[in-house]
Residue, then its C-alpha position, 0 to 999 in steps of 0.5 A: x500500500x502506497x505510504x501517501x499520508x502523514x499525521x500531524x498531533x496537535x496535543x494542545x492544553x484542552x485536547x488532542x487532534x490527530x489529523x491526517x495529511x497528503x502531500x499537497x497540505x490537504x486535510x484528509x481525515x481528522x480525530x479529536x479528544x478532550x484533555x482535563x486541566x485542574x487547577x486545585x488551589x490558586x496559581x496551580x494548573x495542573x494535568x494528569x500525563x496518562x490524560x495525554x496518552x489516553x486523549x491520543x489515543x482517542x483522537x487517533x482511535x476516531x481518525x483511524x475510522x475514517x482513514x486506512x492507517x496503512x497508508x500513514x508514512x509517519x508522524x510528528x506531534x505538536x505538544x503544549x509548551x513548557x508543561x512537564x512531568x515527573x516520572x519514575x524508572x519505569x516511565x510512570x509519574x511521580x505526581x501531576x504535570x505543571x502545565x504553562x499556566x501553573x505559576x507556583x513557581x513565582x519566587x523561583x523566578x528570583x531566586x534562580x536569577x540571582x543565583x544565575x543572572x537574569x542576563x545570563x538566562x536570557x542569553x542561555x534560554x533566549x528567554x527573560x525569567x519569568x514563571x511559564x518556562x518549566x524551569x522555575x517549577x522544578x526549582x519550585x519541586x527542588x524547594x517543596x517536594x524533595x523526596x519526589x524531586x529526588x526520586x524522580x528518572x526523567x523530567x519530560x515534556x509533553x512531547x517527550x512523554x507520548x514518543x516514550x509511549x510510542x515508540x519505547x525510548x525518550x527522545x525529544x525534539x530541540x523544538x520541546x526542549x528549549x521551551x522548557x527553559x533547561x536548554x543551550x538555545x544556541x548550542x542545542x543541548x542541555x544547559x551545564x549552568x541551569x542543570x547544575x543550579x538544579x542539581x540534575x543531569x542530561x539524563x534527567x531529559x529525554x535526548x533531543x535532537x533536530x526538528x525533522x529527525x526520525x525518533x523511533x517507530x512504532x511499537x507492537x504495544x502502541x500500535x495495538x493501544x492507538x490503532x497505527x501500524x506498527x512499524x510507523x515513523x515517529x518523527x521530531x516535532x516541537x512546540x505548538x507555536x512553532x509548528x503553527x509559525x512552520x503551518x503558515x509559512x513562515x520561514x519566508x522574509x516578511x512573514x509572521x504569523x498571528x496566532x489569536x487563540x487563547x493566548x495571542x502568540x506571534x512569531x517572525x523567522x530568522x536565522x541568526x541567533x538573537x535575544x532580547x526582552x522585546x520578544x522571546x526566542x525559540x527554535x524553529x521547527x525547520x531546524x535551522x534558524x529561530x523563531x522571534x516570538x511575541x506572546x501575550x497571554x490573552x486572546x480569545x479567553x479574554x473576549x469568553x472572559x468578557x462575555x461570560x464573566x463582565x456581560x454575564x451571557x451564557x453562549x450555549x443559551x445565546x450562540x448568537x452573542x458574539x454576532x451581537x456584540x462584534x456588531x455593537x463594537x463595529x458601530x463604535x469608532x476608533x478608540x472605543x469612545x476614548x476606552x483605552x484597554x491593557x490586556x494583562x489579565x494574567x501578567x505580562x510577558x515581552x516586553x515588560x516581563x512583569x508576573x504582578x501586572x494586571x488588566x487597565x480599562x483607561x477612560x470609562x464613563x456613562x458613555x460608556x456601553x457592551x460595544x465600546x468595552x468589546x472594541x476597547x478589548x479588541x483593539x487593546x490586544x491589536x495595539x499590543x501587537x503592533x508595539x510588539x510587531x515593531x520591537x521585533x522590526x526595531x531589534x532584528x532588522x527584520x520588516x514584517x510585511x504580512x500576518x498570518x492569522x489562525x486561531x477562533x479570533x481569526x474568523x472574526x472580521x472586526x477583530x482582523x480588520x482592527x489588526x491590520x489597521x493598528x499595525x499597518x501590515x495586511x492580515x492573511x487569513x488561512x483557508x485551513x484552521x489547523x495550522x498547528x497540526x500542518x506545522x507537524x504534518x509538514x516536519x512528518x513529511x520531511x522526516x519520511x524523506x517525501x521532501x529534501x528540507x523542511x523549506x521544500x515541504x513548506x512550500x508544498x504543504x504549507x496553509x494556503x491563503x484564503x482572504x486578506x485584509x488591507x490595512x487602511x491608510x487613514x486608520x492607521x494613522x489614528x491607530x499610531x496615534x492612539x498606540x503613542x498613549x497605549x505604549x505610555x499607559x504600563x510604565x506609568x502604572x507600573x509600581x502601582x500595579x506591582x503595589x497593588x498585587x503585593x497587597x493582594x498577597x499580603x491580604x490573602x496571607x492575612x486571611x481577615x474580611x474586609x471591614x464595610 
């Protein structure tokens, strides 16, 4: 039987898709399962690793009813970053992963740095300290969890943990590893400084290796759990935000990729080696070069958060909701009535690098209703963009002239059009919705030997565009206008943020009522 499929797993925080690729980037046949996530006490988010593999092999289980898996050449997963798991010799886990979004490990942040440098992390990690990499929570399990710190084998990522269970050996990709904050960025390899900080070895992670690279394959056991051949390529993928960067496209100049999902996740390729606070910087899952990535750690959670938690609507009973209040929004001009939003809900990462910085609504007044708070919302995160966007251009040299957009905030045409507007660079919108699974279809590909480089398959298979929008002159100028007063309104309000969060803490410790 002709191998004329590849499958990219795209095993995201809330679920699995497993989906099937032929050589020209078209969806063939797709499966989907949910993945639990418990958040037990405040700043803990945590997952069960068995969930991972049982969700794979569910999202694996439906795509196999609708595809013959003797035709799958191999495969490549796209996993969560910076989420890791304890295991023992035998592969178990000791305890529960800590997701990206588990931020226990706050004090870890100083106390890492100071005995590593903030500088020196940035320039090991290409990323400024801050509580998401995986790092500071197993300085956390150093500190609070000694015995399971001290029984554990292996500390894996997600990646890392579902090639174990497929193909019987802990191999990894660059493209997972360096995420988690442990890894050489420039070097490839494990960190001699930052392990040794940690008291733990190269052998405490899965052995990485280059995006592309085949890993194993498949064996009895997991062919008969997963429903694959045995037999089967499994190939080195990466992180999700990378493997959406490589389903768009982006390893041509000009080209950044938008990803308004959950989080806002934006990324530009470049080949050389470069840090920076303005942006945060991972391997690309090509496996030359580097990705300059912004994150903001907002989205379309925000516009749920909004819907759900400020309107107090519940879409399951109006799926209208969202048509009604992008409309509200769209009769309402250019800043919002004079709203001005800053969507830090949980922190700040690039360029600030703040963990105590929160949401600002600027200017509210009577005047004030559901369409200016929607459009504020909206127009808050594209400005982050657009400064964001610049910094990149300002410290790489490299000018973007195009976002790709993916993710739910993608369809909407307000939000798109705000984008474009606020950065002045057109926004393409792709005709597939799973650029991140493509990303690791396309790595499957290379890796099967179907194309000589990962340039060669992305040109091939990459997601092709469905429509654009063009930036209009005239609003642009009003958006750098309105953007001048948004890049003032954090340094301003920064200590008083920092206050007031310390406050916070102090009330909480202090456990007492407030007094009427």
């Amino acid at each position: 039987m002709d191998k004329d499929l590849v499958i990219g797993i795209d095993s995201s925080t809330t679920a699995t898709k497993a989906i099937a690729w032929d050589r020209a980037g078209q969806l063939v046949g797709e499966g989907r399962s949910a993945i639990p996530l418990n958040n037990p006490r405040p700043l803990f988010y945590e997952q069960d690793a068995e969930d991972w593999w049982r969700s794979l092999c569910a999202a694996l289980g439906d795509l196999g009813a609708e595809i013959d898996m003797g035709r799958v050449a191999a495969l490549a997963i796209a996993n969560q970053r910076e989420t890791v798991v304890a295991l023992d010799a035998a592969g178990a886990a000791l305890g529960p992963a800590m997701t990206w979004l588990d931020e226990r490990g706050r004090e870890d942040v100083g106390l890492l740095a100071k005995k590593l440098g903030r500088d020196r992390l940035l320039q090991i990690t290409g990323k400024t300290p801050d509580p998401t990499p995986c790092v500071y929570g197993l300085h956390w399990l150093m500190r609070k969890r000694p015995e399971l710190y001290a029984a554990a084998a292996k500390f894996v990522e997600v990646h890392g943990f579902l090639v174990h269970r497929l193909t019987g050996v802990f191999r990894t990709s660059w493209a997972s590893a360096d995420p988690m904050g442990v890894f050489d960025l420039e070097a490839k390899r494990y960190s001699e400084p930052i392990l040794e900080a940690l008291r733990l070895t190269p052998k405490h992670f899965a052995a990485a290796v280059a995006p592309g690279s085949v890993l194993g394959e498949v064996t009895g056991e997991a062919a008969e759990a997963t429903g694959l051949e045995a037999g089967t390529l499994v190939v080195a993928g990466g992180g999700d935000g990378q493997a959406g960067g490589l389903g768009t496209g982006t390893l041509v100049p000009g080209r950044a990729y938008l990803n308004l999902g959950t989080a806002s996740v934006s990324g530009v390729y470049g080949e050389a080696y470069a840090t920076d606070p303005a942006f945060r910087t991972l391997t690309s899952l090509s496996g030359e070069g580097y990705i300059y990535e912004l994150c903001l750690r907002t989205g379309t959670f925000l516009v749920d958060w909004f819907v759900k938690g400020v309107f107090g609507e519940d879409p399951g009973e109006r799926p209208g909701i969202y048509r009604e209040l992008e409309a509200a929004a769209a009769a309402v001009p250019i800043g919002s009535g004079g709203l001005l939003l800053q969507p830090y809900w949980g922190g700040v990462m690039t360029p600030y690098w703040e963990q105590d910085a929160r949401g600002l609504i600027l200017g509210l007044s009577g005047e004030h209703g559901r369409g200016h708070l929607y459009r504020a919302m909206m127009e808050g995160i594209a400005l982050d963009q657009a400064m964001g966007t610049a910094n990149i251009e300002r410290v790489t040299g490299h000018q973007v002239t195009e976002l790709m957009t993916i993710g739910g905030g993608s369809k909407s045409d307000l939000w798109c059009t705000i984008v474009a507007d606020a950065t002045g660079k057109p926004v393409r919108r792709l005709a597939t919705a799973e650029a991140t699974s493509l990303g690791a279809g396309i790595v499957a590909a290379k890796g099967a030997g179907w194309f000589a480089s990962a340039a060669e398959a992305v040109a091939a298979m990459a997601g092709k565009v469905e429509s654009s929008i063009e930036p209009d002159a005239g609003r642009h100028e009003v958006y750098r206008e309105l953007r001048a007063i948004y890049a003032e309104l954090f340094p301003a309000t920064r200590a008083a943020q920092v206050a007031l969060a310390a406050f916070k803490h102090r009330r909480a410790a202090a456990d007492t009522p407030g007094v009427a």
